[in-house]
N, C-alpha and C positions, 0 to 999 in steps of 0.2 A: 474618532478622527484617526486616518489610517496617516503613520508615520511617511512624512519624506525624506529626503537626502535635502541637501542644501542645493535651490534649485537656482541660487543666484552665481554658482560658480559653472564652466564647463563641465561636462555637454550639457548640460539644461539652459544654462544662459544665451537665450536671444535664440534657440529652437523654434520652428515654428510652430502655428497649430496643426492637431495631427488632422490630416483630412481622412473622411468616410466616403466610400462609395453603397451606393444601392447594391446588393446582392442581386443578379439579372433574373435569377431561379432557383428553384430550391436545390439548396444542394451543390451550388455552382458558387465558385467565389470570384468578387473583380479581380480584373489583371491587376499584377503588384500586391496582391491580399499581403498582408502580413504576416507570417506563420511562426508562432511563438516558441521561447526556451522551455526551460523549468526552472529559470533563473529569476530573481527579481526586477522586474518589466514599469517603468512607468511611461503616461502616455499625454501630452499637453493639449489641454480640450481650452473651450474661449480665455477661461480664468480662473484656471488652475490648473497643477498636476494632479491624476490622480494614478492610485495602482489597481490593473483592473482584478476585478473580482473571478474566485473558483480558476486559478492558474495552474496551465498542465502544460506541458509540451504536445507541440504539433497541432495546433489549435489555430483560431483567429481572435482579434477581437472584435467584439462588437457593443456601438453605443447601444446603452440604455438608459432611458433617464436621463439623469445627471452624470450617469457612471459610465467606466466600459464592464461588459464580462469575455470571459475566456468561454467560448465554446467551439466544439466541435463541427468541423464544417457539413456534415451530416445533418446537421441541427439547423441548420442556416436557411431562414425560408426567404421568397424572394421580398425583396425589398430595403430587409436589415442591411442597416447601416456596417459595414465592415471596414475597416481601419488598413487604409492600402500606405503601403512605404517599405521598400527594402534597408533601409538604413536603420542601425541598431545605435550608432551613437549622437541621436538628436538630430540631426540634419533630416528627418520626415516627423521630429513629432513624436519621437518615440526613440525610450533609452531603455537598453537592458544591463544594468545598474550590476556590474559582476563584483565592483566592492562592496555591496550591498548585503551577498551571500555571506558575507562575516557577522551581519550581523552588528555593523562598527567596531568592527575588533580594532585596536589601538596597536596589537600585535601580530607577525606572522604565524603564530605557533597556535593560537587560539582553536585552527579549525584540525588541527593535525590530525585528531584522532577518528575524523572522518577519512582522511586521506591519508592514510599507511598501505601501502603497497599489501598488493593480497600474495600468499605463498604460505603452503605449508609448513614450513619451517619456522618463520616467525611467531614466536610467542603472542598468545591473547592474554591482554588486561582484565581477564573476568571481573576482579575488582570494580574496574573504572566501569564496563560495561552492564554489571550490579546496579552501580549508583546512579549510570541513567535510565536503568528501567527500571529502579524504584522514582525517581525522579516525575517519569511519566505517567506514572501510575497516581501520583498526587496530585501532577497541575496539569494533564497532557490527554489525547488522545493515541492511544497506542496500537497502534493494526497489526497484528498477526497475519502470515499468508503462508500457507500449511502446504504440503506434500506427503503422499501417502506414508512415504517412507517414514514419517514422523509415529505414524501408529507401527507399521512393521517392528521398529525398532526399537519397543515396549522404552519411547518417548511418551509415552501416550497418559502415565499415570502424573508424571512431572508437567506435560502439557493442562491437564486436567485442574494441578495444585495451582498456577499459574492464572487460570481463570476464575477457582476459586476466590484467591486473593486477592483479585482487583486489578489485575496487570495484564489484561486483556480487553481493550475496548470493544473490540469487534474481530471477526476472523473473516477472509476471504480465503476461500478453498473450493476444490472438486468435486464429484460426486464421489470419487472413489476414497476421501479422506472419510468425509463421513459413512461409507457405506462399511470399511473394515473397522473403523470406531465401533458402530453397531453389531455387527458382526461381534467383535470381540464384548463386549458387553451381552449379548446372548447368548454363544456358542462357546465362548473364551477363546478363540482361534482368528487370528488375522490369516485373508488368504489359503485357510485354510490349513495355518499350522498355530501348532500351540505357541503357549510363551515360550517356548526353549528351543523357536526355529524348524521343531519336528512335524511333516507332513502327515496327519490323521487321516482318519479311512472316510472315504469320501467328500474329505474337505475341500478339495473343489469346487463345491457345488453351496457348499452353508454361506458364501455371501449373498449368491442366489435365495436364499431361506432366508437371510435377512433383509433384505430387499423386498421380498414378498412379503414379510412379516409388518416392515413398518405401511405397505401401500396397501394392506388388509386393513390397518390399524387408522389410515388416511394421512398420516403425516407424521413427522417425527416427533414432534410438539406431541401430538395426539400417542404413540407409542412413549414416551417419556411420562404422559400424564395418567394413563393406564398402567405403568407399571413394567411393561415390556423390556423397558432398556431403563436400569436401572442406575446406570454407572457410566463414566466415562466422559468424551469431548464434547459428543452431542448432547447429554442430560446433562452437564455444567454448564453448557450457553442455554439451553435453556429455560433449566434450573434458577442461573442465574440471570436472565434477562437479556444476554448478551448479545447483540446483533450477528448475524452471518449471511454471508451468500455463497452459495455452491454455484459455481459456473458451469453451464455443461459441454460436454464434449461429445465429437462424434465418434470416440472409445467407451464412451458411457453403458455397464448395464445396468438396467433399470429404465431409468435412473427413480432415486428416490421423488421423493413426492417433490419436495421445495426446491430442489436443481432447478435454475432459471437457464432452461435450455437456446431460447432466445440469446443469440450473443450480443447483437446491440445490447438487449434488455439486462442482461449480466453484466457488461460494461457497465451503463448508466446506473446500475444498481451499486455495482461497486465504487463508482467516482463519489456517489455520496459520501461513504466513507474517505475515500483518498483526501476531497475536498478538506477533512474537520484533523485531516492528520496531522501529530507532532512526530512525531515519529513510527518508524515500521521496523517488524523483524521479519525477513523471508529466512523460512525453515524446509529443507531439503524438496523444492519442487526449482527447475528451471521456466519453466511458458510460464507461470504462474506469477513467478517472479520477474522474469522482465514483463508481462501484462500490468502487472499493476505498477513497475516503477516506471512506464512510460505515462501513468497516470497521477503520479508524484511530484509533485513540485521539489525543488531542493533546497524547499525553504519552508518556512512557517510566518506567519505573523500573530501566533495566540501570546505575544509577549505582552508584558505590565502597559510597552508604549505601542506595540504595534509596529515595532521595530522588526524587521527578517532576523531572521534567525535558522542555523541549519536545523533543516529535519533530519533524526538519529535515523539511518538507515541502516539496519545489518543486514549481512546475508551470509547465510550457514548451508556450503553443502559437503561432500566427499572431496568435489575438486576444485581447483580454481578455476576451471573454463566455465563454470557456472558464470561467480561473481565476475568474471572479466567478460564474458558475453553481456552481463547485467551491464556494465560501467560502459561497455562500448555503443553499448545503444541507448548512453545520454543518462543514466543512473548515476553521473559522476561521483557522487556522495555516498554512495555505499561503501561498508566496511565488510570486509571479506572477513569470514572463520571458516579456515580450509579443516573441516572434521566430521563426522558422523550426529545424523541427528539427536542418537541416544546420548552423546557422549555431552554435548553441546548442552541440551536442557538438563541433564542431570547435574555438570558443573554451574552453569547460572544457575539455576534454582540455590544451589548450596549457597552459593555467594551471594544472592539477592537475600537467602534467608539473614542470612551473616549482618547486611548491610542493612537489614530492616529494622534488627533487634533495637 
């Protein structure tokens, strides 16, 4: 039974029902469609509320069932029923519930450590942000979304410990995160330089050899299970079981075998994850990072009641126009750590170990 708010006081009280229009064509939504937050949304159907299911911004909803779902108007074939009403506070049949996003906090201070202004100056709670991704790692779904820079910047062994331990559900990343992962597991050189930043003779060319190497071998699974790539981001997921999707790009070389070059098909690949999230850490990539927090809720419901609750959102890069591009484009809930990838995983890691013991 999914948690509501009290729907016998304002705006829920005396709301009407939400009306659906027929989709005219695929792909096309009725006038007035409704186009969703990432906030907690409920929608009043004959005889009851409910909250619709798979919530993301910029979306619609649409009946199913008994229910509504959140999908994307892309997805919308003709006839589904879509949920028209411009009004957000009850007056169409639909309330986006922005006290909700606490979570029923009692207090205003409850959500703060979401919402600390990002700037480099300001001290990080490593601490506190230890204790919720140990947290997640016990009751939570935890998504990782990588940037190459995180292998450059020999993050890659502390990324690695991270996956091992449980505190990595899933990764959304590039082809180029795993192609210098690989690399560096065959050749020992990211981009072509060693661990110490130093450019090697010919090393321009050895991601090219690893690229060739794992699409000889048919896949990276298949190079990991042969032996080839012994070590590293990609033989810990899938050493360990751990789900990934590489999105591609049209920067891409290669690309390896499993880059889902299809960008719809990367998307939808990746919302499955987004969907099961409790929380995310974005680590030094920009596009990567705002792709998938416009596919985040900034909320969760995996609580004891089904209560919302914030989703832990971090974001780590060199500067803040990263995380403040992130939050402007509706990421509200991210927490900014204005610092370098290496610097970043190497201090959590210490502190999560601290906080595990």
């Amino acid at each position: 039974m999914t948690w509501l708010p009290d729907t016998t006081q304002p705006p829920f009280a005396g709301a009407p029902v939400a009306t659906f229009v027929a989709a005219p064509t695929d792909g096309v939504m009725p006038d007035r469609f409704f186009s969703t937050s990432n906030l907690p949304t409920y929608v009043r159907l004959e005889e009851e509320w409910v909250a619709p299911s798979r919530p993301r911004m910029d979306c619609v909803l649409v009946r199913e069932g008994p229910g509504v779902v959140t999908i994307e108007p892309r997805r919308v074939s003709r006839g589904m029923l879509v949920l028209v009403g411009l009004d957000e506070h009850g007056r169409d049949g639909v309330v986006v519930h922005t006290e909700g996003f606490l979570g029923g906090a009692h207090g205003a201070n409850e959500f703060r450590f979401m919402g600390t202004e990002v700037s480099r100056e300001r001290p990080v709670n490593y601490e506190d942000l230890a204790r919720r991704v140990v947290e997640e790692r016990d009751g939570g779904y935890l998504v990782w979304v990588a940037g190459p820079a995180l292998v450059h910047s020999r993050a890659r062994a502390d990324f690695e410990w991270f996956i091992r331990n449980g505190f990595v559900h899933a990764v959304l990343a590039g082809n180029a995160v795993a192609v210098h992962d690989i690399e560096a597991a065959i050749f020992g050189t990211t981009l072509g330089m060693d661990n110490l930043g130093r450019p090697t003779d010919g090393g321009h060319g050895t991601h090219m050899r690893a690229i060739n190497a794992v699409r000889a071998a048919g896949s990276i699974a298949a190079a990991v299970g042969s032996g080839l790539v012994t070590s590293g981001i990609m033989h810990a997921l899938v050493t360990g079981d751990v789900p990934f999707v590489l999105a591609g790009s049209i920067r891409d070389d290669g690309p390896l075998p499993e880059v889902v070059t299809d960008a719809l098909a990367a998307q939808d690949a990746m919302r499955e994850h987004t969907v099961r999230a409790t929380g995310a850490v974005f680590v030094a990539t920009a596009l990567h990072a705002i792709a998938v927090g416009n596919m985040l809720p900034a909320f969760h419901t995996r609580t004891a009641d089904g209560r919302p609750a914030p989703l832990m959102t971090i974001c780590v890069d060199q500067t803040e126009f990263v995380v403040n591009k992130l939050k402007d484009r509706g990421t509200h809930q991210a927490f900014g750590v204005v610092t370098n990838a290496q610097d970043f995983m190497h201090v959590l890691r210490f502190y999560v170990e601290q906080c595990s013991k």
